[in-house]
mmCIF file of the C-alpha atoms, coordinates in Angstrom:
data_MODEL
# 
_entry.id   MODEL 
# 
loop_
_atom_site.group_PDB 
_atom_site.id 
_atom_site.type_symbol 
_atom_site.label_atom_id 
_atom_site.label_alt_id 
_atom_site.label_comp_id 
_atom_site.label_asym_id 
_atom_site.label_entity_id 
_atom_site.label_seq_id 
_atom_site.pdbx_PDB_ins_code 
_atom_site.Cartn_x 
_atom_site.Cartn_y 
_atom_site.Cartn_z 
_atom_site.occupancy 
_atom_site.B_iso_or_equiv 
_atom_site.pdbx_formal_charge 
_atom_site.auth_seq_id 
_atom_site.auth_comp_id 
_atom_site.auth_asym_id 
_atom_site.auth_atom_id 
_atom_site.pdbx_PDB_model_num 
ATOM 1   C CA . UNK A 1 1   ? 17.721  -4.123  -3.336  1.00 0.00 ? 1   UNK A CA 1 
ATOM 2   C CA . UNK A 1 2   ? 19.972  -2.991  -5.763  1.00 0.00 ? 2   UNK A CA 1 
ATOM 3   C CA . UNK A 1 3   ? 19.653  -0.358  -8.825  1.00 0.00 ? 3   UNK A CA 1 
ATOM 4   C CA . UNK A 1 4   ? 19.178  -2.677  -12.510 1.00 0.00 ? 4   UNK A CA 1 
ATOM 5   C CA . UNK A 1 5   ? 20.553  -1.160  -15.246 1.00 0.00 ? 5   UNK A CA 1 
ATOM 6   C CA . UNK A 1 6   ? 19.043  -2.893  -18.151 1.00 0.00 ? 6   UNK A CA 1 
ATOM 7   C CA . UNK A 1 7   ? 21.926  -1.724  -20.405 1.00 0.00 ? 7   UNK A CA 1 
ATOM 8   C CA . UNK A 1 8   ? 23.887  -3.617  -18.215 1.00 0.00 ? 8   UNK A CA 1 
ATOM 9   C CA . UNK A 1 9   ? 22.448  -6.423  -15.943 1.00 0.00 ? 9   UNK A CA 1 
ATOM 10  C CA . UNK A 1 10  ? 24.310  -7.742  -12.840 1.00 0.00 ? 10  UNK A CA 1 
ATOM 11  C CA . UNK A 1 11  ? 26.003  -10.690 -12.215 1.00 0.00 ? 11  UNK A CA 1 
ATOM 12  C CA . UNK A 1 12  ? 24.184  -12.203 -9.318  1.00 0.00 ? 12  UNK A CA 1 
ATOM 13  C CA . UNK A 1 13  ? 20.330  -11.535 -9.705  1.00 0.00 ? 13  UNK A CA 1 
ATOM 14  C CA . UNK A 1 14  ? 18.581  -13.744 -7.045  1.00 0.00 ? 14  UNK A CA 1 
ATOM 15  C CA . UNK A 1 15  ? 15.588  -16.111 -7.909  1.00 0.00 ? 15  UNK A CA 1 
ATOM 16  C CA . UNK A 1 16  ? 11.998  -16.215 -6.885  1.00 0.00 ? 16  UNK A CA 1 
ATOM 17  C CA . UNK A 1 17  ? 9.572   -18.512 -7.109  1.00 0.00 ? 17  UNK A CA 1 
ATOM 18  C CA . UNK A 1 18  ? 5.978   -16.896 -7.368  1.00 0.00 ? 18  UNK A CA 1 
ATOM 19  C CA . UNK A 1 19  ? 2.397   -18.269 -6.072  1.00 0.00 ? 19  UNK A CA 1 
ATOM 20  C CA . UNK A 1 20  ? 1.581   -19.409 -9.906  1.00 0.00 ? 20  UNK A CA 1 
ATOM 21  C CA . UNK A 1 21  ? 4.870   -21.541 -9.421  1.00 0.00 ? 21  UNK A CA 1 
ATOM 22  C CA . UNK A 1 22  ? 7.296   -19.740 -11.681 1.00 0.00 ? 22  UNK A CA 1 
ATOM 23  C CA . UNK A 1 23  ? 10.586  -19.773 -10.799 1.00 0.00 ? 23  UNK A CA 1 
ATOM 24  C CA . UNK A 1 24  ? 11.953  -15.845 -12.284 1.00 0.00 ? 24  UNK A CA 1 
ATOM 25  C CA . UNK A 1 25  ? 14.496  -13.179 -11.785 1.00 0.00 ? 25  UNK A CA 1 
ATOM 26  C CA . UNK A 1 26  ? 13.694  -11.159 -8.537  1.00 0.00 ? 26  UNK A CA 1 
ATOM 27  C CA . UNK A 1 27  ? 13.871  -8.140  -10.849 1.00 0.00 ? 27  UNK A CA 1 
ATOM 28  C CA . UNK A 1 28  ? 11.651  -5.152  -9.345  1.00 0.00 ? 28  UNK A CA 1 
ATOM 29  C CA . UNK A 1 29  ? 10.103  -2.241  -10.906 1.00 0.00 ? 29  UNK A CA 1 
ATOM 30  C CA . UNK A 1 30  ? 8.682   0.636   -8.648  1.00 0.00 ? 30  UNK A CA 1 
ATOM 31  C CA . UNK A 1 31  ? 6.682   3.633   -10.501 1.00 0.00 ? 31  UNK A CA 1 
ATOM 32  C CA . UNK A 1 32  ? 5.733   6.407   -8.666  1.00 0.00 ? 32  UNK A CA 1 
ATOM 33  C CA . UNK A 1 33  ? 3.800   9.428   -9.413  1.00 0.00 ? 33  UNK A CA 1 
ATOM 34  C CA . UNK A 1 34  ? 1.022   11.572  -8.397  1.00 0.00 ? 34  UNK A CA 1 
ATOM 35  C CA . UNK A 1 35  ? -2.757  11.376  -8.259  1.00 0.00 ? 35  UNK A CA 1 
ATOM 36  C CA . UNK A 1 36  ? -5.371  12.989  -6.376  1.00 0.00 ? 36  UNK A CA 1 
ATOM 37  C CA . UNK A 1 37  ? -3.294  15.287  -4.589  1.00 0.00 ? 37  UNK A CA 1 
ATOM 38  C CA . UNK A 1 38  ? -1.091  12.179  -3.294  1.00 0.00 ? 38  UNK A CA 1 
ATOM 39  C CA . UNK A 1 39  ? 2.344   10.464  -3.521  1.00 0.00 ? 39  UNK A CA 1 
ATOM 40  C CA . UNK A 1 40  ? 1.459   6.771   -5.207  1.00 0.00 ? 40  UNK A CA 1 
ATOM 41  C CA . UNK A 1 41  ? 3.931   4.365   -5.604  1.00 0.00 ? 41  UNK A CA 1 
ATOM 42  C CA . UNK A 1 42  ? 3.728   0.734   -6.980  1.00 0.00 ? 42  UNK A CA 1 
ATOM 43  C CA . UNK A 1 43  ? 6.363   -2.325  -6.839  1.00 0.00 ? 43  UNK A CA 1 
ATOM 44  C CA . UNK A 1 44  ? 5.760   -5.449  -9.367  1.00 0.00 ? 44  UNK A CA 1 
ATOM 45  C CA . UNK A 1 45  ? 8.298   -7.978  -10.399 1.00 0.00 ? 45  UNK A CA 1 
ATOM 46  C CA . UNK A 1 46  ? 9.626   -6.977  -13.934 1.00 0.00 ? 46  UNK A CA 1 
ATOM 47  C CA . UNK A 1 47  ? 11.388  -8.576  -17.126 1.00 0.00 ? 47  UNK A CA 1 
ATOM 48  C CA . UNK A 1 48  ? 12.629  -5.837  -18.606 1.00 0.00 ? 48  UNK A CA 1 
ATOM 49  C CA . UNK A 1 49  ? 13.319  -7.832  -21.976 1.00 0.00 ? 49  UNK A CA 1 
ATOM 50  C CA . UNK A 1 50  ? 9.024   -7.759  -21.917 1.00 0.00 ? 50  UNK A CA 1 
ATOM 51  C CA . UNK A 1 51  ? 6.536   -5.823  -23.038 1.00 0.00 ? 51  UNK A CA 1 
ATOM 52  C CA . UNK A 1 52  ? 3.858   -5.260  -20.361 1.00 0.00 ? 52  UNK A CA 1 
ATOM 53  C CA . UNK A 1 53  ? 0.085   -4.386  -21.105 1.00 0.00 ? 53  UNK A CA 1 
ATOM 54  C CA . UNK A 1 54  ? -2.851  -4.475  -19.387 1.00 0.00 ? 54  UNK A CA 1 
ATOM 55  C CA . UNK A 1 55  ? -4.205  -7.028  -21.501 1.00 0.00 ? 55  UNK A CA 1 
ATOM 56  C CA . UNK A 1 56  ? -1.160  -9.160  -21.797 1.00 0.00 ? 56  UNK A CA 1 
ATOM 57  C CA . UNK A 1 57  ? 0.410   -8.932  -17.547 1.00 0.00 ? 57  UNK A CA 1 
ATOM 58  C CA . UNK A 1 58  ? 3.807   -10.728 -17.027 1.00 0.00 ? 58  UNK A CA 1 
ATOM 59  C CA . UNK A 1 59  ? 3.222   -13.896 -15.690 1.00 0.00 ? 59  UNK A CA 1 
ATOM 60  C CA . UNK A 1 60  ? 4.830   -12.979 -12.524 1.00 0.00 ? 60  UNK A CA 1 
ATOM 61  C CA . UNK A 1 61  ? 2.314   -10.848 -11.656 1.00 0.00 ? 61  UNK A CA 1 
ATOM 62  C CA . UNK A 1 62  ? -0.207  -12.878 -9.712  1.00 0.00 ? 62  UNK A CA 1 
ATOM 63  C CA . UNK A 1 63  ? -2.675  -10.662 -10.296 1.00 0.00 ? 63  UNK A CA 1 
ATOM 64  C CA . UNK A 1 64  ? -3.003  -9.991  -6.544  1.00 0.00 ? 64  UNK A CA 1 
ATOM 65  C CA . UNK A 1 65  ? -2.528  -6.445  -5.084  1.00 0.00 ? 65  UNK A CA 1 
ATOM 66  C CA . UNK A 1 66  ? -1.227  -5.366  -1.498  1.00 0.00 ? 66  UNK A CA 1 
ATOM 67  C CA . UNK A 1 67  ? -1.937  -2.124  -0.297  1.00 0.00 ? 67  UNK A CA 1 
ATOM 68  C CA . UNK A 1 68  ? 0.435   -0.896  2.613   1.00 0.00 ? 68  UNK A CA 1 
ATOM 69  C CA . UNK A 1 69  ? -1.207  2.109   4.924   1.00 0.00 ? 69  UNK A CA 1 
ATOM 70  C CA . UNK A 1 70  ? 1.292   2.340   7.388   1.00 0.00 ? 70  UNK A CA 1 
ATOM 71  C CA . UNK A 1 71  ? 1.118   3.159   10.940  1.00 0.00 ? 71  UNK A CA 1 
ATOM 72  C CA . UNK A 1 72  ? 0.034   5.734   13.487  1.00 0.00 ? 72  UNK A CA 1 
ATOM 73  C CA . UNK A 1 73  ? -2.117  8.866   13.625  1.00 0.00 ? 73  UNK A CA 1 
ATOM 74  C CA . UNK A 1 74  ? -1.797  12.674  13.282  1.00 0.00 ? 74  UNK A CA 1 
ATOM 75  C CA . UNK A 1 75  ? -2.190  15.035  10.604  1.00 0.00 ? 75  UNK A CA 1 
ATOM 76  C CA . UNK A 1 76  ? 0.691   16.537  9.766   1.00 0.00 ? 76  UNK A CA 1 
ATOM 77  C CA . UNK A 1 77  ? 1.651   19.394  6.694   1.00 0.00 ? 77  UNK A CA 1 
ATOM 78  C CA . UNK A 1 78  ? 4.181   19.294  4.260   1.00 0.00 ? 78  UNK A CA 1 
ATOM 79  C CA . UNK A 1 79  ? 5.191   16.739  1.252   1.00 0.00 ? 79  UNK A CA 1 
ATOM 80  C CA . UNK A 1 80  ? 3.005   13.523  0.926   1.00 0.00 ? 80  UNK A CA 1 
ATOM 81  C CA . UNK A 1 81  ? 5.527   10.561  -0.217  1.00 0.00 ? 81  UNK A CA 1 
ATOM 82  C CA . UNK A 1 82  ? 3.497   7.464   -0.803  1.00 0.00 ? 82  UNK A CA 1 
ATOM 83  C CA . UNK A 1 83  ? 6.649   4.922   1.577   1.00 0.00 ? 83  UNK A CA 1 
ATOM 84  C CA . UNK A 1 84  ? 7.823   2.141   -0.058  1.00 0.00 ? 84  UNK A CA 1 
ATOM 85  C CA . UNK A 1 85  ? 6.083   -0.139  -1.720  1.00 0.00 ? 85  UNK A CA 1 
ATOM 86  C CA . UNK A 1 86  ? 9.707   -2.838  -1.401  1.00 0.00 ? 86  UNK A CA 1 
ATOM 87  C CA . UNK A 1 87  ? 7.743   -5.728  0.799   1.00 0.00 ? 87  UNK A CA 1 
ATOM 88  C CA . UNK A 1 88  ? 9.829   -8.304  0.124   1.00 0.00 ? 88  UNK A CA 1 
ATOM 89  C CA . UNK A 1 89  ? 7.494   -10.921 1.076   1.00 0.00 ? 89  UNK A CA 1 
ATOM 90  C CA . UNK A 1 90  ? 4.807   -9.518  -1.248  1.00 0.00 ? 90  UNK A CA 1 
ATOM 91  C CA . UNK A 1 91  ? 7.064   -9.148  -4.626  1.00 0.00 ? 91  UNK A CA 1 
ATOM 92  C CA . UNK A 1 92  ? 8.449   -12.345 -4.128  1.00 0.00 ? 92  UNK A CA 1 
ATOM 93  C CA . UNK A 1 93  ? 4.742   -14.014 -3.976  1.00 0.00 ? 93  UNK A CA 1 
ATOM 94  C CA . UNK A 1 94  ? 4.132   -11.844 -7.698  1.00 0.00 ? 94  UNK A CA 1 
ATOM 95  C CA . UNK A 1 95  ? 2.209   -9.318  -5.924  1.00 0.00 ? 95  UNK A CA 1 
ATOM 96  C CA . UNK A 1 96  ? 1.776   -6.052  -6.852  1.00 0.00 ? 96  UNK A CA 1 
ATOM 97  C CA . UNK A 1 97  ? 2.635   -3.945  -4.199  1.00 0.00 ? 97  UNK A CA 1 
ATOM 98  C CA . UNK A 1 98  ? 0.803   -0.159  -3.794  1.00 0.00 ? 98  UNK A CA 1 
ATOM 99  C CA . UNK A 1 99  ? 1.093   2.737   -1.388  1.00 0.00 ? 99  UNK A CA 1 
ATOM 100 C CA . UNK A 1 100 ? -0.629  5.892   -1.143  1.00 0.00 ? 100 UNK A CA 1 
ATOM 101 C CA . UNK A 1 101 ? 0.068   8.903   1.006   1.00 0.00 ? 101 UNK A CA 1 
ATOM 102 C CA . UNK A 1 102 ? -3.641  9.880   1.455   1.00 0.00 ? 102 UNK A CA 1 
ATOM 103 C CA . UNK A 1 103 ? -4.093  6.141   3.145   1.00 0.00 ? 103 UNK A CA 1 
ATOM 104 C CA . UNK A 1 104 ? -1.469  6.619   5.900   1.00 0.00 ? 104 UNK A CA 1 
ATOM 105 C CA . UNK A 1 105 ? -3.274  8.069   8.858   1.00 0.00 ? 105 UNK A CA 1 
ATOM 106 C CA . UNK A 1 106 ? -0.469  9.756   9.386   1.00 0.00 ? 106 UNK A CA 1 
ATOM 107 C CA . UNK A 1 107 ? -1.122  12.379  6.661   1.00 0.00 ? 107 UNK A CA 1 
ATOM 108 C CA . UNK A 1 108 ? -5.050  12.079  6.099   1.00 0.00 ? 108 UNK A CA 1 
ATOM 109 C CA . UNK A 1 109 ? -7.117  10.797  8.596   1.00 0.00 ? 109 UNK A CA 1 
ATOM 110 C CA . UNK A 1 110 ? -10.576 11.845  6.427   1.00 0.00 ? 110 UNK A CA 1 
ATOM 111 C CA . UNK A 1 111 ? -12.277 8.472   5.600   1.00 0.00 ? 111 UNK A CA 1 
ATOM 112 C CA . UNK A 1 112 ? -13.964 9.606   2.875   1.00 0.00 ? 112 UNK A CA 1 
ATOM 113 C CA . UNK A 1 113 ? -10.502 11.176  1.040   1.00 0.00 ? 113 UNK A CA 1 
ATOM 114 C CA . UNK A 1 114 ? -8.799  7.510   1.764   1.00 0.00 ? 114 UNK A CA 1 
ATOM 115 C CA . UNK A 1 115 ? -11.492 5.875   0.104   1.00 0.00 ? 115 UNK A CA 1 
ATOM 116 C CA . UNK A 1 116 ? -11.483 7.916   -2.811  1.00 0.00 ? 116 UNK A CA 1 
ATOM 117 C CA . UNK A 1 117 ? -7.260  7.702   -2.754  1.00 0.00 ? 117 UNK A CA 1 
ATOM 118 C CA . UNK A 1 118 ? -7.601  3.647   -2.468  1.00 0.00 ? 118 UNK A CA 1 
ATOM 119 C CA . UNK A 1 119 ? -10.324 3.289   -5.395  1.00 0.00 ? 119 UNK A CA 1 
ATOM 120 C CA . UNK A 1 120 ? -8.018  5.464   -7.208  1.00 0.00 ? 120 UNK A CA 1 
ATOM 121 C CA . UNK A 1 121 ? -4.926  3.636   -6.591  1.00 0.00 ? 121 UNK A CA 1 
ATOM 122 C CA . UNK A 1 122 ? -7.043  0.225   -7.826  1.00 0.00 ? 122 UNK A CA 1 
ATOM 123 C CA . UNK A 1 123 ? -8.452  2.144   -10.589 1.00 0.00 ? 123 UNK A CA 1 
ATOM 124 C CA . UNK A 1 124 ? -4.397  2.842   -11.800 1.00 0.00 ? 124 UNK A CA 1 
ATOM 125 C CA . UNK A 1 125 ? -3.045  -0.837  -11.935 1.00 0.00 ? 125 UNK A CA 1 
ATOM 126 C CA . UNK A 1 126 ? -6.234  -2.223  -13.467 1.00 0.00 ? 126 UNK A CA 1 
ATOM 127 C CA . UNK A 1 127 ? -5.826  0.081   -16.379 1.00 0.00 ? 127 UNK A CA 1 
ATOM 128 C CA . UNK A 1 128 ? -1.798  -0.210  -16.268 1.00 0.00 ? 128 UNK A CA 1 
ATOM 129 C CA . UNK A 1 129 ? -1.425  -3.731  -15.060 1.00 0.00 ? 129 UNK A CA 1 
ATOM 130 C CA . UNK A 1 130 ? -4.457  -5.558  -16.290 1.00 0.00 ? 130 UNK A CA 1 
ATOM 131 C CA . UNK A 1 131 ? -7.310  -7.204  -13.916 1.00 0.00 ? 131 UNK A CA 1 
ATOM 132 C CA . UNK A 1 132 ? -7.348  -7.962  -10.067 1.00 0.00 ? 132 UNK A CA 1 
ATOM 133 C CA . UNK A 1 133 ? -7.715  -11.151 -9.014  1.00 0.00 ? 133 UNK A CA 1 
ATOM 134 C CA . UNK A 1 134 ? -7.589  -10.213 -5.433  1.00 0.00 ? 134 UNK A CA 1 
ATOM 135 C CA . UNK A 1 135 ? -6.231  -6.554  -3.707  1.00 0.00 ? 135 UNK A CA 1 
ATOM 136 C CA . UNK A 1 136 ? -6.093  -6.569  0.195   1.00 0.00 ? 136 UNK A CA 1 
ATOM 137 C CA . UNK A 1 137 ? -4.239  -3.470  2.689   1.00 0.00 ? 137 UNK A CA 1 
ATOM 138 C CA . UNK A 1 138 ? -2.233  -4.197  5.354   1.00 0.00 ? 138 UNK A CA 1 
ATOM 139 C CA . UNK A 1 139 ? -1.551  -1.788  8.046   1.00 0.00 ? 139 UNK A CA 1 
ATOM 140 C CA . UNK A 1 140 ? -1.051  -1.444  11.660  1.00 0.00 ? 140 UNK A CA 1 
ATOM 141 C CA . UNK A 1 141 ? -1.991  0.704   14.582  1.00 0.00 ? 141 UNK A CA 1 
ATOM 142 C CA . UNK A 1 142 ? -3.242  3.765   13.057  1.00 0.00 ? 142 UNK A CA 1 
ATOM 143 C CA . UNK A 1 143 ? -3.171  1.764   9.617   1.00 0.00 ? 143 UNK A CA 1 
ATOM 144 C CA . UNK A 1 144 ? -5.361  -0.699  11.036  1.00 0.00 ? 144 UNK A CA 1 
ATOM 145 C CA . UNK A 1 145 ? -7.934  2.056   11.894  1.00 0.00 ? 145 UNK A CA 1 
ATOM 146 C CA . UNK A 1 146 ? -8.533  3.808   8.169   1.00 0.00 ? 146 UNK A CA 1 
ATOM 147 C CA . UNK A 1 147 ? -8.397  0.244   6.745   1.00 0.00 ? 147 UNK A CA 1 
ATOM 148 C CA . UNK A 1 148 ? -11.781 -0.966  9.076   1.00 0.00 ? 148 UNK A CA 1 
ATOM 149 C CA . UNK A 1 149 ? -13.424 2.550   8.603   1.00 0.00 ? 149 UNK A CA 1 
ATOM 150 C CA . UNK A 1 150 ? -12.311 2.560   4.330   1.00 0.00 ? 150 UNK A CA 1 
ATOM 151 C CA . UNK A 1 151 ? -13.784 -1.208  4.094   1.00 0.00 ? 151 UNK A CA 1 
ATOM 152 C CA . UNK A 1 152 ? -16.982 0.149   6.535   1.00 0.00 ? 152 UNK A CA 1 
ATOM 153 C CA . UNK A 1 153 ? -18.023 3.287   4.445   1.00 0.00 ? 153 UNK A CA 1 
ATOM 154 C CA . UNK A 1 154 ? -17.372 1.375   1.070   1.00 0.00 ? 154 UNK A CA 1 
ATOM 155 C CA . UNK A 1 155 ? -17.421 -1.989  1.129   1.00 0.00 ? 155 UNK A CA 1 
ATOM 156 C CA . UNK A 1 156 ? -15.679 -4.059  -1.767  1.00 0.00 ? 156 UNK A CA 1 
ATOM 157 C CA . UNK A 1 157 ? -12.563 -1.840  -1.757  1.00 0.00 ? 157 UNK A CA 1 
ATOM 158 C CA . UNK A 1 158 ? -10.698 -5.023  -0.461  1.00 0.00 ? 158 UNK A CA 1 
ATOM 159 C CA . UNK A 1 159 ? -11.179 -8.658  -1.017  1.00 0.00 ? 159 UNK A CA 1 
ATOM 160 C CA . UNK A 1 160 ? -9.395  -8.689  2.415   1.00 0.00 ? 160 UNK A CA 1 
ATOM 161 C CA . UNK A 1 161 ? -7.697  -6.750  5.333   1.00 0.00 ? 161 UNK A CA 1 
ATOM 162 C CA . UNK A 1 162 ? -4.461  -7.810  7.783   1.00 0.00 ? 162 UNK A CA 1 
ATOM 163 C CA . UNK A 1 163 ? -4.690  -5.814  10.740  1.00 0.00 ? 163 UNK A CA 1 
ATOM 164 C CA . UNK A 1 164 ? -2.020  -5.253  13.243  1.00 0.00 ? 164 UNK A CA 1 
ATOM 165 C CA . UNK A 1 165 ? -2.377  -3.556  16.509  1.00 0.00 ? 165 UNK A CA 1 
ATOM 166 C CA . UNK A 1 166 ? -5.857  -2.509  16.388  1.00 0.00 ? 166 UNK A CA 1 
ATOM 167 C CA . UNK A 1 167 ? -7.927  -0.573  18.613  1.00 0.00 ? 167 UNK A CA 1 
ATOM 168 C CA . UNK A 1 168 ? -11.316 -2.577  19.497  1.00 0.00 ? 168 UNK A CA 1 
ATOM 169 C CA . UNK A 1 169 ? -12.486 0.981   19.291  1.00 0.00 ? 169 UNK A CA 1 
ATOM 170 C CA . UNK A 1 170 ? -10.809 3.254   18.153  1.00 0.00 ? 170 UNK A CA 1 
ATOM 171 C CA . UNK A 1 171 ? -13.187 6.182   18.530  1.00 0.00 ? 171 UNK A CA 1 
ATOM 172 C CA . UNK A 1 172 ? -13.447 5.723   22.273  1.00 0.00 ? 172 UNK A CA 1 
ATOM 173 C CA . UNK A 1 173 ? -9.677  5.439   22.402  1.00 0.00 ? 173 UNK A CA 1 
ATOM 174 C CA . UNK A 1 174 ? -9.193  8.054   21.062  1.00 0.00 ? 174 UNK A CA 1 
ATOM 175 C CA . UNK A 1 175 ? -11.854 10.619  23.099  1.00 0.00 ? 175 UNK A CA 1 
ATOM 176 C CA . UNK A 1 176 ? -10.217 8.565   25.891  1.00 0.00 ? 176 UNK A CA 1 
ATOM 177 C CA . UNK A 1 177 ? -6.637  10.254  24.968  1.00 0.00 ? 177 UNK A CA 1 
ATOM 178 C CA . UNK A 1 178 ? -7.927  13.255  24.335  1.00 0.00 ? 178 UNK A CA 1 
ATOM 179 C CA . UNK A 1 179 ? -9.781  13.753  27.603  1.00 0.00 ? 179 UNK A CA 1 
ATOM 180 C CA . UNK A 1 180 ? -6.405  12.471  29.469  1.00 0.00 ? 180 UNK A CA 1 
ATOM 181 C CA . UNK A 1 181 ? -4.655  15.778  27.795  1.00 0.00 ? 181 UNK A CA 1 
ATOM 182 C CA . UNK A 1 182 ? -7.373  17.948  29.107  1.00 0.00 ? 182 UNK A CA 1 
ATOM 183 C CA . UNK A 1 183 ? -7.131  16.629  32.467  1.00 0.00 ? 183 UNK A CA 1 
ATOM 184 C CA . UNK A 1 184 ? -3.366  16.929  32.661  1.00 0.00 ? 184 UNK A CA 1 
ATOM 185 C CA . UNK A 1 185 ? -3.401  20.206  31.280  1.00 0.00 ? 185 UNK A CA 1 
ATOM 186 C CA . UNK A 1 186 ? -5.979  21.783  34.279  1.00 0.00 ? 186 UNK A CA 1 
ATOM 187 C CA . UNK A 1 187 ? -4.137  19.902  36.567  1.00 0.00 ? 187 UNK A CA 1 
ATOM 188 C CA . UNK A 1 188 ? -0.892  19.424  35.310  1.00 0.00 ? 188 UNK A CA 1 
ATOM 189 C CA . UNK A 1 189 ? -0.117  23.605  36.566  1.00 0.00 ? 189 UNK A CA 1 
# 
């Protein structure tokens, strides 16, 4: 990727061809802001010649959402940034590609707070990008984890989940790991 100064448009912008079948500038726009406490960020392929509404999309939006929630586990304190929302594969498809800080597991591990974060995030490109045809996450590991328990607690969040490195269960894994520490700890002196 490479900055696109409008003003000034480069030489040698590649080509895509989306799912609807039109071939377009791979010209991406990436927003990002704050909401609910949380870093947001969303990718879409862009004409910047174009007016974009809600009720008139650029046709090289599919109308189909991805939702990335990262990887891993932990809690940790400090800044929230929302990652990049760049999947190439995605954008290229005419995706719109999300992320949200509260949905990493890495920063939030609260189901009920990812939830509200993810209906949030869905809530923000329906009224700035027009209807969803389809939205589905993708995440792995730790990503994997909020996705099932989101989807579990409040079903119809997604149309549909990818899931990489899961856990069969990840409640026993984890009381598993945490009764390894405790044992290494006594006996680890």
């Amino acid at each position: 990727y490479k900055p696109y100064d409008p003003a000034s448009p480069p030489a040698d912008i590649a080509q895509t061809a989306t799912s609807n079948g039109d071939t377009i500038p791979y010209i991406v726009r990436v927003e990002s802001f704050t909401q609910n406490r949380s870093g947001v960020s969303v990718a879409t392929l862009f004409d910047p010649a174009k007016p974009w509404t809600p009720f008139e999309p650029q046709k090289q939006w599919n109308r189909g959402v991805l939702v990335l929630q990262g990887a891993g586990c932990g809690t940790g304190y400090g800044e929230q940034p929302a990652g990049s929302p760049l999947n190439d594969r995605a954008l290229k498809q005419g995706f719109a590609v999300v992320t949200v800080a509260l949905l990493h597991n890495t920063i939030n591990c609260n189901p009920v707070v990812q939830a509200e974060a993810a209906i949030m995030a869905k809530e923000h490109v329906a009224e700035t990008y027009g209807p969803i045809d389809l939205i589905f996450g993708m995440g792995s590991s730790g990503g994997a984890i909020s996705q099932l328990m989101d989807q579990n607690a409040y079903p119809g969040i997604y149309d549909g989940l990818i899931l990489n490195h899961l856990f069969a269960d990840s409640d026993a894994s984890r009381t598993a790991a945490y009764d390894c520490m405790m044992v290494s700890a006594a006996w680890g002196k």
